[in-house]
N, C-alpha and C positions, 0 to 999 in steps of 0.2 A: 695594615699590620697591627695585630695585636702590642709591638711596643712602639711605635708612632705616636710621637709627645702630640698635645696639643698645637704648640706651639710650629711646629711642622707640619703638622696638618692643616692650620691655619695658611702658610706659606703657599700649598698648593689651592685651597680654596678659599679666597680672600671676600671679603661682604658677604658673610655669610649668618646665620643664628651663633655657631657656634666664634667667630669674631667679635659678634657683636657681645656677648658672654662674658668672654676675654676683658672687653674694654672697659664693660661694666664692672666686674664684681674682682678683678683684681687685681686693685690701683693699690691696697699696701704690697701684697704679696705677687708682681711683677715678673717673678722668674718661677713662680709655683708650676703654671702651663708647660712648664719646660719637660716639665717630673710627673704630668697627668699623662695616662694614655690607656688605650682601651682596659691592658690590659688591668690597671690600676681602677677603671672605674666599674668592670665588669667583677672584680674582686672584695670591694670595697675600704680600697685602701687609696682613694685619691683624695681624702682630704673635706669631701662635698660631705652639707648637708641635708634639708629634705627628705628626712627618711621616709615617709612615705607620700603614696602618691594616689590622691582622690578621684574616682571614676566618675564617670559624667551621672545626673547631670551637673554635678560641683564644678564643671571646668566650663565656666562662663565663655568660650574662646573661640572663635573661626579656626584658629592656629595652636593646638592645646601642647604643640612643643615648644613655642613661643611663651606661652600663657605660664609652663612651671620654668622653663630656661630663664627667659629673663623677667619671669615675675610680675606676666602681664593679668592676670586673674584675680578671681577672691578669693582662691582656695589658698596658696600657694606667693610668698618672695618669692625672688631670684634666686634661683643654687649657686651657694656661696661658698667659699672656703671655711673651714675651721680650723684644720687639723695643716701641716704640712703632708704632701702626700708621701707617701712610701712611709709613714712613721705607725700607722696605727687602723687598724682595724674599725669602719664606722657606717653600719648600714645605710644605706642612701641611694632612694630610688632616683631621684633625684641624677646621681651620677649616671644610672640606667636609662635613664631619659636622657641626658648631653652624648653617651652611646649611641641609643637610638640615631639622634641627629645627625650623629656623624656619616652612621653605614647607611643612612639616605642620602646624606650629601654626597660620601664618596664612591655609591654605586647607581643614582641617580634612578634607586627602586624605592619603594614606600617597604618598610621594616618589615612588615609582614609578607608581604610577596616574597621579598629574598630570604626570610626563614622559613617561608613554604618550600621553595624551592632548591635551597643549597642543605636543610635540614630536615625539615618535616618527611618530606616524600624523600630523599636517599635513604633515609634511617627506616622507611616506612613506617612513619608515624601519622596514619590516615586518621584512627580514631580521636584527636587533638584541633585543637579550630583557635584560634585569632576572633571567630564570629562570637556572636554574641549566644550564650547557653541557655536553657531554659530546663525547667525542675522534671522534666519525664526523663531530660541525659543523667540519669541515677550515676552514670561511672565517673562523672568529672568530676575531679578537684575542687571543692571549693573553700574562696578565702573565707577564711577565719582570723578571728582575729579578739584575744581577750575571753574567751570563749563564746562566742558569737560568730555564727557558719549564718554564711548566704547560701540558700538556698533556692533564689530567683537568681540567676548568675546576670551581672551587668558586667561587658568588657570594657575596660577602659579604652578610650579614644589614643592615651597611649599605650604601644604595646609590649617593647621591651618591658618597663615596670609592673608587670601583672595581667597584659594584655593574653596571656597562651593561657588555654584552657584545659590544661592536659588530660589525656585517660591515661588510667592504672596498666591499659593493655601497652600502650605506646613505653 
């Protein structure tokens, strides 16, 4: 459920990335999890930092939702709090990564499989890929950033935060 606190989410899946999260990084703010939920972190309004999120090879990591959730990497802390949620508006892929985790934990499929499958192909959006792009796909998307465009496309290892590669046709 897009409004499904953390915190009850947690209830149903216990020793998990996203408990272990919980325990780490919100010993002031205690009752924050309560007020996080997808639909806050898909929005960016839960409060999380991390605004962005560095594609391999920057993610040192076996586990690269491990590596930016709880801050096991070089690129990347732990996704923290800042903000109370629901108060204020605060880019953070970061929050799109603890998403991520979630819709693998609670549908026991890797993120991209279940956006190929419940998204990509109902909508038919064949022309778009999760894979990794190369500079002859003239139509896709590519990040930018500062005014600086890739143009050898690298997908991040995570894929909620910038992992889709979309075409202009999809």
């Amino acid at each position: 459920s897009l409004d499904e606190s953390v915190t009850d989410f947690n209830k149903k899946h216990s020793d998990t990335i996203i408990t272990k999260w919980v325990d780490k990084v919100f010993k002031e703010h205690k009752s924050w999890p309560d007020d996080i939920t997808p639909r806050r972190l898909l929005s960016h309004t839960a409060g999380l930092d991390t605004h962005g999120i560095a594609n391999k090879p920057w993610l040192p990591s076996s586990d690269p939702l491990k590596g930016v959730i709880l801050g096991r990497n070089l690129a990347h802390d732990a996704v923290k709090p800042i903000h109370e949620p629901g108060t204020k508006y605060d880019y953070s892929g970061g929050g799109y990564t603890v998403a991520e985790a979630m819709l693998e934990i609670a549908t026991d499929k890797r993120f991209e499989t279940y956006l190929h499958q419940n998204v990509l192909e109902p909508y038919g959006m064949n022309n778009s890929t999760f894979e990794d792009g190369s500079s002859d796909m003239v139509h896709l998307a590519r990040g930018c950033s500062r005014g600086v465009c890739l143009y050898d496309v690298q997908v991040s290892e995570l894929k909620a935060a910038g992992g889709l590669l979309c075409h202009p046709v999809d």
